[in-house]
NUTOR-308432 format. One line per field, with one value per residue (C-alpha): residue number from 0; residue in one letter; x, y, z. Coordinates in nm, 2 decimals. Last residue first. Layout:
BEGIN
k <- (NUM / ...)
r <- (A / ...)
x <- (X / ...)
y <- (Y / ...)
z <- (Z / ...)
# end
This chain:
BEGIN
k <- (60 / 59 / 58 / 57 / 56 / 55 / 54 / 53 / 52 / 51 / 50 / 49 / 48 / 47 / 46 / 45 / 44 / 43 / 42 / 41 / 40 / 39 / 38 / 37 / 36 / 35 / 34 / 33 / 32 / 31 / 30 / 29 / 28 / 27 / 26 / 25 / 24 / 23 / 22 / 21 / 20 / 19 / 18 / 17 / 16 / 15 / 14 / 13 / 12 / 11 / 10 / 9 / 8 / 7 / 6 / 5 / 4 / 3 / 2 / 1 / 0)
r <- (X / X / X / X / X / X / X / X / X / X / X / X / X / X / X / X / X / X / X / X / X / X / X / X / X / X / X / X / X / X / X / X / X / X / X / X / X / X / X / X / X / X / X / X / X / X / X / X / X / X / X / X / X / X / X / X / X / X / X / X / X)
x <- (0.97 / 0.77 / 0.81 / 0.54 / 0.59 / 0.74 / 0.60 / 0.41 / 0.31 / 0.21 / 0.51 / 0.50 / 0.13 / 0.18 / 0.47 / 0.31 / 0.41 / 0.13 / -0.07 / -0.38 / -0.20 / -0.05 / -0.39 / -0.25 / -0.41 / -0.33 / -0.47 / -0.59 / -0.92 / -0.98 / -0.77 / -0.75 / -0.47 / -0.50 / -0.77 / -0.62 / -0.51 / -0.42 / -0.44 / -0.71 / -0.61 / -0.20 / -0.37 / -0.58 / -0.40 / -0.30 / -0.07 / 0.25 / 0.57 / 0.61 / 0.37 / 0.63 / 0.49 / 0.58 / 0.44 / 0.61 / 0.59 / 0.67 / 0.37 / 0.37 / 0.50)
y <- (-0.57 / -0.56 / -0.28 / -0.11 / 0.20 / -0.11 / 0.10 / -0.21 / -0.33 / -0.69 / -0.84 / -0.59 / -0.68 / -1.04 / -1.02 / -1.29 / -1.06 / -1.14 / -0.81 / -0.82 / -0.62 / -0.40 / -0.26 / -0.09 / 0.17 / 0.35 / 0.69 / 0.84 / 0.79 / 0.51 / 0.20 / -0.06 / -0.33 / -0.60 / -0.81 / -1.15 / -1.26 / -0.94 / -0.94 / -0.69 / -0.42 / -0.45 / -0.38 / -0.08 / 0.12 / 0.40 / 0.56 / 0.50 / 0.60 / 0.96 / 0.79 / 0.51 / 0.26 / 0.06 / -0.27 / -0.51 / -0.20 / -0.37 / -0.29 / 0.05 / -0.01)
z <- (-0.04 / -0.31 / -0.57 / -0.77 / -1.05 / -1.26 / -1.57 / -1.71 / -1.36 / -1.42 / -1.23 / -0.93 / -0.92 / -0.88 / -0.62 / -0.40 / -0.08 / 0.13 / 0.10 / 0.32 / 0.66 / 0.42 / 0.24 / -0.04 / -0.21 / -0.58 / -0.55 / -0.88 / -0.85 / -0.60 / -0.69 / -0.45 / -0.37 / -0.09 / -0.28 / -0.22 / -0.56 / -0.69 / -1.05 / -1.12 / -0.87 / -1.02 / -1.37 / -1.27 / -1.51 / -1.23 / -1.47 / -1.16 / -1.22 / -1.01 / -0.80 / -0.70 / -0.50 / -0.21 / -0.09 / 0.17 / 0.44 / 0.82 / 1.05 / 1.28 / 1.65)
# end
């Protein structure tokens, strides 16, 4: 059974600023290239990146 998604992003959105990296508080998100990475299992839903997103590519679920 594969863990419940809480971070979803939209790549048609997304100008991988970096901003969402530098405000998560427990280092869930990564940025390598132009790959925006999300490690589920760290994510604990605080909803800082969706705030700082300026194209709201990100949603929290």
């Amino acid at each position: 059974m594969s863990e419940i998604e809480k971070f979803r992003l939209d790549e048609r959105k997304c100008i991988y600023c970096g901003g969402c990296v530098s405000v998560c508080p427990v280092l869930a998100i990564t940025l390598e290239e132009t790959r925006i990475i999300c490690d589920q299992k760290k994510c604990t839903r605080c909803r800082a990146c969706e705030k700082v997103c300026p194209l709201k590519a990100i949603t929290i679920i």
